[in-house]
N, C-alpha and C positions, 0 to 999 in steps of 0.2 A: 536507377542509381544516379546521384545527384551530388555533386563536389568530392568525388573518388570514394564514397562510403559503399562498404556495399550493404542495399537495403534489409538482406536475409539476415544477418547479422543482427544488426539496428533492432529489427523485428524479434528474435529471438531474445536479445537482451530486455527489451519492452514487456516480452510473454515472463521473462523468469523475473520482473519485478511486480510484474500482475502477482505471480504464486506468492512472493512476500507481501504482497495486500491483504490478498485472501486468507493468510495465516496472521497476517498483524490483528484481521479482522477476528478470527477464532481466539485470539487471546483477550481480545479486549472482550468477545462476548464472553470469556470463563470468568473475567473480573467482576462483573456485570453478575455473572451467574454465582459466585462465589459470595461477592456483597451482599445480595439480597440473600441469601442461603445465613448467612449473618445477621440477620437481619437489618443490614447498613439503609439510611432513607436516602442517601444523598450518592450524588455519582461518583466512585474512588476515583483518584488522583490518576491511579494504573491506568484506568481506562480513557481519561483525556490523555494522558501522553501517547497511549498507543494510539488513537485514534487522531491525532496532531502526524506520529508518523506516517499510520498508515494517508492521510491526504496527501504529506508531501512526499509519501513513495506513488502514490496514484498522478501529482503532475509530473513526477522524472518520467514515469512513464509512459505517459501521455505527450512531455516534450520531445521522448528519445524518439518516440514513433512519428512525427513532424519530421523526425533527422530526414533532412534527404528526400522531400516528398512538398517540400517548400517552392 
């Protein structure tokens, strides 16, 4: 524990933005899956923006877990 955080916290908030990665992840692969089923050639718009969120939900979470470990 590092500037009065406590790290079990920190950590569990880090684990439940990891689960909104891995579900940003499932949606972007159903647009993915959905486009081509449509026969779409080009990558939907859906899937860069979820895929824009899901990286910048992968460095909160990746900063949160530094919290306190610095």
């Amino acid at each position: 524990m590092s500037d009065g955080l406590d790290q079990h916290r920190v950590d569990e908030l880090a684990d439940r933005l990891q689960h909104v990665v891995d579900e940003l992840d499932e949606l972007a692969f159903d647009a993915l899956r959905e486009a081509s089923a449509d026969g779409e050639r080009t990558r939907p718009v859906l899937d860069r923006r979820l895929t824009q969120a899901r990286r910048a939900t992968e460095r909160a979470a990746h900063l949160i877990r530094q919290l306190g470990r610095t």
